[in-house]
TIVO-2410 file (N, C-alpha, C; in nm, 3 decimals):
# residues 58
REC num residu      c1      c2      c3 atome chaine
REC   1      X  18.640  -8.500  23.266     N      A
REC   1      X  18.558  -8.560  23.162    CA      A
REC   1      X  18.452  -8.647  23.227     C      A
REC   2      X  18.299  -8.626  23.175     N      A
REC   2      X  18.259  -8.687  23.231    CA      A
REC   2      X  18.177  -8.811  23.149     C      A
REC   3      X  18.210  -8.941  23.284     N      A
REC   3      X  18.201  -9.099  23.206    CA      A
REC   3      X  18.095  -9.112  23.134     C      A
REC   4      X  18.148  -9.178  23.009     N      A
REC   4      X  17.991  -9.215  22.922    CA      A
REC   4      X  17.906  -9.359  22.969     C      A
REC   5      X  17.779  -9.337  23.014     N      A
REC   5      X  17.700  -9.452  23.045    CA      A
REC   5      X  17.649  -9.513  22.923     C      A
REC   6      X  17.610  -9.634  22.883     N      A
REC   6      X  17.548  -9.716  22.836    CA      A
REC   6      X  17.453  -9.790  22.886     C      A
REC   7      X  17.290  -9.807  22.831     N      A
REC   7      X  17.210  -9.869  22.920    CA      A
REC   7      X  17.194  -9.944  22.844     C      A
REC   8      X  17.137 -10.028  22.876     N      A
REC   8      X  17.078 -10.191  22.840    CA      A
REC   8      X  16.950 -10.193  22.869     C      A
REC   9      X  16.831 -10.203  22.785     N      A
REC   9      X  16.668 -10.230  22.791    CA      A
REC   9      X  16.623 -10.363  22.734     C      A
REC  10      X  16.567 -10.418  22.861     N      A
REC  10      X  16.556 -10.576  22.857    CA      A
REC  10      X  16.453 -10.604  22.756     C      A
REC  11      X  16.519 -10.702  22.642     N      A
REC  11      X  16.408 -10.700  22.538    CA      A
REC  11      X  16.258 -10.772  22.540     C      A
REC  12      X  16.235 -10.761  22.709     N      A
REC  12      X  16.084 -10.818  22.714    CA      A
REC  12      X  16.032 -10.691  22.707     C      A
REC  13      X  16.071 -10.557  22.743     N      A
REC  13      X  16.020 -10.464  22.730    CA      A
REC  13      X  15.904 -10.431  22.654     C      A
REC  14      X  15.772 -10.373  22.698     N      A
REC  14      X  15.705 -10.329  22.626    CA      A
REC  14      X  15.741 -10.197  22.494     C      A
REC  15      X  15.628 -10.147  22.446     N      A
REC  15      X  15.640 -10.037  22.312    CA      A
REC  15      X  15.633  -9.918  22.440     C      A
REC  16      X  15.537  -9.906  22.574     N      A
REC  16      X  15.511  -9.770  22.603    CA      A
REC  16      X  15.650  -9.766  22.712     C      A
REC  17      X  15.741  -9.818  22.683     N      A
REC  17      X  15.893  -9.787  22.767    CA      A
REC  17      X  15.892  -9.809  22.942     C      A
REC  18      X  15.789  -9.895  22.951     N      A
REC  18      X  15.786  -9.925  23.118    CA      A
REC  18      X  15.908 -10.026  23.132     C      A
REC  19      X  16.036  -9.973  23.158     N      A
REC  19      X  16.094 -10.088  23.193    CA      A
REC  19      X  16.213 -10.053  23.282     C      A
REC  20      X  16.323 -10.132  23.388     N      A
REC  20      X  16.385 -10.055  23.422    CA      A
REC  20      X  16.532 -10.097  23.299     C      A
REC  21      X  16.637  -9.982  23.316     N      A
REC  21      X  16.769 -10.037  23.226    CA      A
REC  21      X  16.878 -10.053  23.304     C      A
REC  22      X  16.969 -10.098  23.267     N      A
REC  22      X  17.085 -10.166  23.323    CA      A
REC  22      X  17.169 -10.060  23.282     C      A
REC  23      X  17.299  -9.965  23.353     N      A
REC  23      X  17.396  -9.939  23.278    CA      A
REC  23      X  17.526 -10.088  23.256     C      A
REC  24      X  17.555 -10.054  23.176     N      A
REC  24      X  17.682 -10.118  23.132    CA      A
REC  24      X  17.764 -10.164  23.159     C      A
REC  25      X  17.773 -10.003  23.284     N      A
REC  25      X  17.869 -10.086  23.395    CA      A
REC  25      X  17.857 -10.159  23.512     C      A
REC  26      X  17.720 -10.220  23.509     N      A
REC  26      X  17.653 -10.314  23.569    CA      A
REC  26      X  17.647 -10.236  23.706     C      A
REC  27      X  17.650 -10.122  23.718     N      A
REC  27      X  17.644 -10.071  23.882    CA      A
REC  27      X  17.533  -9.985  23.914     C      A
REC  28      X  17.432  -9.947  23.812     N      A
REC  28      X  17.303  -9.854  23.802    CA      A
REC  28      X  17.201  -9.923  23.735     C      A
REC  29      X  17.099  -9.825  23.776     N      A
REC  29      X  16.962  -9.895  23.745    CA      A
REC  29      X  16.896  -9.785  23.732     C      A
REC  30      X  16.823  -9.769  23.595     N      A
REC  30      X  16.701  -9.646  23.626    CA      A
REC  30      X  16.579  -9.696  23.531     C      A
REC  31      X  16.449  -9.590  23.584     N      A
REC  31      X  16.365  -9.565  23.497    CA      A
REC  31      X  16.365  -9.540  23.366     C      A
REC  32      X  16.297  -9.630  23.264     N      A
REC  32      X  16.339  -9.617  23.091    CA      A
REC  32      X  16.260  -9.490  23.084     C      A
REC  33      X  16.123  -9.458  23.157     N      A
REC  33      X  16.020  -9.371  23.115    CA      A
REC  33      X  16.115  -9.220  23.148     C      A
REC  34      X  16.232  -9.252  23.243     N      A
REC  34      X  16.258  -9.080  23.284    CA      A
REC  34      X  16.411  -9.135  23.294     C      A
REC  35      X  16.465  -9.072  23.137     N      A
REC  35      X  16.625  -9.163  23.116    CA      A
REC  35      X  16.724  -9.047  23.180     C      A
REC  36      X  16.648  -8.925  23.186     N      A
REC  36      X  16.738  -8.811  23.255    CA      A
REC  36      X  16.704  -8.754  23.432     C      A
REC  37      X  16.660  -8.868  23.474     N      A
REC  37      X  16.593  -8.905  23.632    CA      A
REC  37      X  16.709  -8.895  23.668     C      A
REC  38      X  16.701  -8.974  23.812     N      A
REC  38      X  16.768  -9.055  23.875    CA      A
REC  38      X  16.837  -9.159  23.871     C      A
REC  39      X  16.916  -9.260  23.905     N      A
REC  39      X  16.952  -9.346  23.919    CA      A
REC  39      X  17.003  -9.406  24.024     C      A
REC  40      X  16.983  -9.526  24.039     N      A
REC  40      X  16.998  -9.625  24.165    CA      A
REC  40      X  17.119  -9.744  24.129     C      A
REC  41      X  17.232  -9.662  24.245     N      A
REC  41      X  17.350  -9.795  24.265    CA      A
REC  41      X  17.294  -9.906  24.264     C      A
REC  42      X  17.347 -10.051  24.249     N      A
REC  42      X  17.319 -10.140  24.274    CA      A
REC  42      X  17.462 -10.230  24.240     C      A
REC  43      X  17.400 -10.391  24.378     N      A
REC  43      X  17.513 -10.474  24.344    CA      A
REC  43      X  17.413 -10.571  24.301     C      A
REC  44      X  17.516 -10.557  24.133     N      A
REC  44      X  17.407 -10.667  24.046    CA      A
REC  44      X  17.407 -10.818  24.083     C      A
REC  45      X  17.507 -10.925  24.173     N      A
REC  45      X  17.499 -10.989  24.182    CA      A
REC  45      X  17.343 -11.033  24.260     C      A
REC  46      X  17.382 -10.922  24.340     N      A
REC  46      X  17.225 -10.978  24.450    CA      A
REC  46      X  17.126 -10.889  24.390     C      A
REC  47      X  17.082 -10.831  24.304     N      A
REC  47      X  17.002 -10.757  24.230    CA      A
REC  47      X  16.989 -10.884  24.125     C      A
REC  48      X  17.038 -10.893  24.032     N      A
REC  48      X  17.023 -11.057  23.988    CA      A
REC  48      X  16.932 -11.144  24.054     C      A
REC  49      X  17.034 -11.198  24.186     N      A
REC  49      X  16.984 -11.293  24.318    CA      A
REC  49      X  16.815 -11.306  24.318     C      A
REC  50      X  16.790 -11.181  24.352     N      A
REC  50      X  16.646 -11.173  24.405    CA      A
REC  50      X  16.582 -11.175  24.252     C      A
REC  51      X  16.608 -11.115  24.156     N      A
REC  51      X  16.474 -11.125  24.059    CA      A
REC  51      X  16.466 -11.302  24.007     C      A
REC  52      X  16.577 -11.361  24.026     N      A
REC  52      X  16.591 -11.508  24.010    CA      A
REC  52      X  16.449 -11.551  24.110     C      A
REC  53      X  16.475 -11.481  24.245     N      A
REC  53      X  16.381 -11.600  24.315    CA      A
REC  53      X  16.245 -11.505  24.321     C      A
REC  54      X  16.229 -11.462  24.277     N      A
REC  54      X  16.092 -11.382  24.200    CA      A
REC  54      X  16.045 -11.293  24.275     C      A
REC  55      X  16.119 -11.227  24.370     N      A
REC  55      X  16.125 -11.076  24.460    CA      A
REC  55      X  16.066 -11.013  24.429     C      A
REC  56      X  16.099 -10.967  24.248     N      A
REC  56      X  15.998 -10.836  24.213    CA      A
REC  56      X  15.859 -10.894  24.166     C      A
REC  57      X  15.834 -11.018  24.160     N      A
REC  57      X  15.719 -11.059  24.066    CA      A
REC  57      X  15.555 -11.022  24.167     C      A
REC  58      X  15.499 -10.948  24.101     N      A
REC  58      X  15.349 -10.917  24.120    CA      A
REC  58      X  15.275 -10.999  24.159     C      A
***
């Protein structure tokens, strides 16, 4: 059987779906624009970590 994901889209999100989502089980990360993409492991603590100290900010 295979596991059901749940994503999470951060409600700063824009209308044209640029955003990334969280699964559920706090261990993935993907593109909102391409929900049947890829996805990227992650350890959310330090994925957290860094957007705190403004890593991803432009």
């Amino acid at each position: 059987m295979e596991k059901q994901i749940h994503w999470i889209k951060s409600s700063y999100s824009g209308p044209n779906g640029d955003c990334v989502e969280l699964a559920t089980t706090l261990d993935e990360i993907r593109d909102s624009k391409d929900p049947h993409g890829p996805t990227l492991a992650v350890d959310v603590s330090t994925f957290v970590r860094a957007v705190q100290q403004g890593r991803f900010d432009r």
